[in-house]
N, C-alpha and C positions, 0 to 999 in steps of 0.2 A: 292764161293768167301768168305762164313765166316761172309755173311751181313745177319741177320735174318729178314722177311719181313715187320716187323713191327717196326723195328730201324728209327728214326730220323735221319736225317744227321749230326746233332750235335752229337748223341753217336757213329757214325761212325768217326766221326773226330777225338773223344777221343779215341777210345779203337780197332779202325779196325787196325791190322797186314798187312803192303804190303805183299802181294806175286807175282811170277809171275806165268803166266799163259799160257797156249798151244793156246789159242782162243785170237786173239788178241782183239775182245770187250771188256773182261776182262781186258788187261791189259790197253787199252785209259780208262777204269773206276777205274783202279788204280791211272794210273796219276792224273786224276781230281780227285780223292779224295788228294791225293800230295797236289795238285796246290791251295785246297780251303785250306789247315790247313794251307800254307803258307802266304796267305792272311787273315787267321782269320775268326771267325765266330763272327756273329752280333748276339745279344740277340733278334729277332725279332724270332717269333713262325714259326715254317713251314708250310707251305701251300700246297695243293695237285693243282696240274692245269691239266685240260683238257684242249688238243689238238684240235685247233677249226679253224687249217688253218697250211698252210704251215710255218709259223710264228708267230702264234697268239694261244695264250694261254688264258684261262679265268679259272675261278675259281669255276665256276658253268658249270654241263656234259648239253649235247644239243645232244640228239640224230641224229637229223636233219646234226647237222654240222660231225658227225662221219661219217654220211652214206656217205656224199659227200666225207668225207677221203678214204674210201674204195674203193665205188666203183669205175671204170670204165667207164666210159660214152663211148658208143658207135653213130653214125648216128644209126639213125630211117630206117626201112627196108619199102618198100612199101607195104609188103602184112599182116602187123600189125594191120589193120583195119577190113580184112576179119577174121581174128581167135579174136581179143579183141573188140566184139562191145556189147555193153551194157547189151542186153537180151541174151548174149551168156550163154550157162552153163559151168559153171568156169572147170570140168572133161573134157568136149571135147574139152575148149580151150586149156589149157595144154597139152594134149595130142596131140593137129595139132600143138602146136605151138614146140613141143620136136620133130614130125616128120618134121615140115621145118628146123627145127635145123641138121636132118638128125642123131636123135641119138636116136631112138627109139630099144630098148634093145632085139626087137623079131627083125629076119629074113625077 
């Protein structure tokens, strides 16, 4: 795109060239740069925001709240308790817990 990673959106507004692009991401990120030089930039500083919900953004990172972006949440299996139980040894629980998975790499 010709944005270097460490550009402001204020030096992109002044000096980024449209082009178009094969990948249509690029070109909705052309538009929106369009669309902000036609509305102006405000003299307030930029800010970085971390993603901390489907619509919520903060200002400070929260690992906690990233994991819940990523992962997956599944139901709990019932035989979770026979391979994860306390005084287990963390090797053989892994290991039963990759062959109930049924993906144990040996034969």
């Amino acid at each position: 795109m010709g944005i270097k990673l460490n550009d402001t959106v204020e030096k992109v507004l002044k000096h980024h060239r449209i082009r178009r692009h094969r990948q249509e991401i690029f070109n909705t990120i052309e538009k929106e740069i369009t669309t902000l030089r036609q509305r102006g930039v405000s003299q307030t500083e930029d800010v970085r925001l971390w993603k901390a919900g489907e619509s919520n953004y903060r200002a400070e990172f929260s690992s906690k709240a990233t994991w819940k972006l990523l992962r997956v949440e599944q139901a709990k299996v019932d035989w979770h308790k026979g391979i994860w139980f306390p005084y287990s040894t963390p090797r053989y629980s892994f290991m039963a817990w990759v062959a109930a998975q049924n993906r144990l790499p040996t034969g």
